[in-house]
C-alpha positions, 0 to 999 in steps of 0.5 A: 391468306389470313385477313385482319378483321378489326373493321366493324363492316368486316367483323359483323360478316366475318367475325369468330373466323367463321367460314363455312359449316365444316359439314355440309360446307354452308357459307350461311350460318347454319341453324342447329336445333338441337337440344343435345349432342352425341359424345365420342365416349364416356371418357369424352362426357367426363371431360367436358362435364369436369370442365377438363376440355370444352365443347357442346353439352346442353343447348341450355348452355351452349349451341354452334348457331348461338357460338358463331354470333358470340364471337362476332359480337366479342370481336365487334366490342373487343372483347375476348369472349361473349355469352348469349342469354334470352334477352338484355334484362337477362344479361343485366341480371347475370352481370350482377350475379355473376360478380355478387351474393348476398350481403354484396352491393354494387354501385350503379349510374342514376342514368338507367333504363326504367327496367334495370333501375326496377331489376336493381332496386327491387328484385335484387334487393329481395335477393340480398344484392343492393344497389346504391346509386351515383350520379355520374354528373362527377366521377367522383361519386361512384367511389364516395360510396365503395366499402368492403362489400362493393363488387362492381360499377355499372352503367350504360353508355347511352342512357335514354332518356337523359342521353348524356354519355357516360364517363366510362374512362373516369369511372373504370380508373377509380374501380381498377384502384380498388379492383372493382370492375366496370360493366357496361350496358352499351346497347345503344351505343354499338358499333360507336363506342367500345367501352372496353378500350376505356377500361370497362372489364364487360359490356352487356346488350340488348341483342334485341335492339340495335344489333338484331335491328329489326324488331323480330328477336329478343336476345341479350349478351354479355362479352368479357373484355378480358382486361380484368385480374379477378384474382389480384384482391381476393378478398374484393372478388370472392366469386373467382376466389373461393372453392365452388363446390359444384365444380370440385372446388374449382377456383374460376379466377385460377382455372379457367385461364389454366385451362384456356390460356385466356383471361375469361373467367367472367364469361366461362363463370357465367356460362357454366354456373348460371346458365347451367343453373338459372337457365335464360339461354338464347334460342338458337332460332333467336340467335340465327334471327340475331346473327342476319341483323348483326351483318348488316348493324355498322351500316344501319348505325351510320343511317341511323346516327346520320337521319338522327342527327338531322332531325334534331337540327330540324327539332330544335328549330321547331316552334312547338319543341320546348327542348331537344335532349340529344348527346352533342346539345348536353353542355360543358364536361357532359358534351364533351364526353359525347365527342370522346366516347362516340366515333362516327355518329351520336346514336339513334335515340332522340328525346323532345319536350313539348311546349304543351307538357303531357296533353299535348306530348300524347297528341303529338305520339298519336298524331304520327303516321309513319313512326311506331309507338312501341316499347322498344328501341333500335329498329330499322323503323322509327319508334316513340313513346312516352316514357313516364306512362310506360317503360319508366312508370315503375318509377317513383316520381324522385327516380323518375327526375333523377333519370331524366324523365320529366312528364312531357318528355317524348322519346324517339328512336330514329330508324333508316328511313329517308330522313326527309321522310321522317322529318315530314312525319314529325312535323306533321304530328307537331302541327296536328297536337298544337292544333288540338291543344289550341282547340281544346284551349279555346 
């Protein structure tokens, strides 16, 4: 009996049709570590090194274990097909690169995380890639500064600290007039939101977040939504387009859906020419890691957009919060989009302004008991950090306003805590950093 599995809940336990290990019969998803696997005969090794047929080769490039969780995250985004690699700044890298060379740019939303704006205007560059940068505030923008050399758009959906959601729509209609692709970053925003049904051509995670939701794995993926025609301006998309040599000339636009009857050349291209030469694979240990909080991710997203939104009614009521940066408190076209692109809860990520500014913002992180200060996001735990001094101090002080980030401002991850437990926590930090500063002043 074949059962439809287009609900997270069921996608997450039973998504990639898997059932059971065809060999020892395993309901659990097996762990294979192995770094190669045994060929029927030399005709069969041909075949599957000339792309002739598909199947396992090098760990580097692909593993059973890491197979089961890149179904189950395509079929939970929508998408037709996913690559894991060993974290989420790798999966940004390889998005980029998977669509551009050097002399290529690419246009990006201001609203990034501080190490994908250090990756992009940094590192990139040095590779010959430049990122030229649009505030999504107007859609508008992005296409304001396409030119014959742009190759893709990227944003997240979610971005902290500003937390205002993106136009994922408005943008992806402006790319596919120019057959420009949009990827999507919706690390925070799983399970809420699937970019790909507003036309965004791949989404990338941090597997390392929500999804794997315990703080125990670094992962990352990228999943082809297979709704883009990389062959329909050649011109534009080059990569897909052109003869590589290294497969005798194949054209990844062309053949791989030869071969596979699926418009996936984005995630084959990515699987068997840049993890095949860059490396960056996930582990199967992380991706078995990945795969037991993957089960349990639809559940933990409800508590954490339920407890979040609770502390946020509480926060704005507090006496020593100057502001609450949250989706839904964003005004005008920017509120709206939190109500079109986020279903069944408003993501996890909460930031504050204290009335203190920075003194008092470090008082506050130091005075919490339960909370974790750490860099990360998406744990089952609640977690706050002080962006400007960590995980966006890379920044100059330009790009640092352009994020969101201001001095005082605090973020917070909230976990599936009891929320009244969470709020305790909060509230008993709030009073301890007014009370220093009150001391300090006097």
């Amino acid at each position: 009996m074949s059962t439809k599995k287009n609900n997270p809940e069921t996608i997450a336990l039973h998504g990639g049709d898997y059932r059971s290990d065809p060999t020892t019969t395993s309901v659990a998803v097996p762990l294979y570590r192995t770094t190669s696997y045994q060929f029927n005969n030399t005709d069969h090794a041909a075949n599957l090194f000339a792309l002739k047929e598909f199947g396992n080769i090098y760990t580097r490039i692909m593993n059973p274990t890491n197979d089961v969780l890149e179904k189950r995250v395509a079929a939970l985004e929508g998408g037709l097909a996913s690559v894991t690699v060993g974290s989420g700044q790798a999966a940004s890298t390889f998005a980029i690169m998977n669509v551009c060379q050097s002399g290529d740019n690419f246009i990006s939303s201001t609203d990034l995380y501080g190490g994908t704006v250090n990756l992009f205007t940094h590192t990139l560059k040095k590779l010959g890639i430049e990122c030229r940068y649009a505030d999504p505030a107007d859609p508008k923008n992005f296409e304001k500064l396409i030119d014959e050399k742009t190759r893709c758009f990227y944003a997240e959906t979610l971005p902290n600290p500003y937390l205002r959601v993106f136009p994922i729509k408005e943008v992806s209609d402006i790319g596919r007039k120019h057959n420009i692709p949009l990827i999507m970053d919706n690390t925070a925003a799983p399970v809420i939101c699937k970019p790909i049904e507003h036309g965004a051509a791949v989404v990338v995670h941090s597997l390392t977040k929500f999804i794997g939701g315990h703080g125990t794995v670094i992962g990352g993926c990228l999943v082809d939504g297979g709704n883009f025609d990389w062959t329909a301006d050649p011109k534009r998309q080059p990569l897909f387009n052109e003869p590589d040599m290294s497969y005798g000339g194949a054209k990844w636009g062309e053949v791989v859906p030869q071969l596979t009857g699926a418009n996936v050349s984005f995630a084959v291209r990515a699987r068997v020419v840049l993890l095949r030469d860059l490396g960056a694979p996930l582990a199967p240990d992380n991706a078995w890691g990945i795969i037991q909080g993957l089960e349990t991710a639809p559940l933990r997203m409800k508590q954490h957009c339920s407890n979040a939104d609770k502390v946020v009614d509480f926060l704005k009521k507090h006496k020593n919060v100057a502001r609450v940066i949250y989706p839904t408190l964003h005004k005008g076209e920017i509120a709206a989009r939190s109500k079109k692109y986020l279903k069944g809860g408003n993501g996890a990520l909460v930031g504050i302004e204290l009335k203190g500014g920075v003194e008092a913002g470090k008082k506050f992180i130091e005075a919490l008991k339960m909370f974790y200060h750490v860099a990360n996001i998406g744990d089952a735990r609640s977690l706050a950090i002080h962006p400007a001094t960590t995980t966006h101090s890379q920044l100059t002080e330009e790009e640092l306003l352009a994020a969101g980030v201001t001095p005082g401002y605090v973020r917070l991850s909230i976990g599936i805590e009891h929320p009244d437990d969470i709020i305790a926590d909060l509230d008993q930090a709030l009073t301890e950093s007014s009370k220093t500063k009150l001391k300090a002043v006097s």
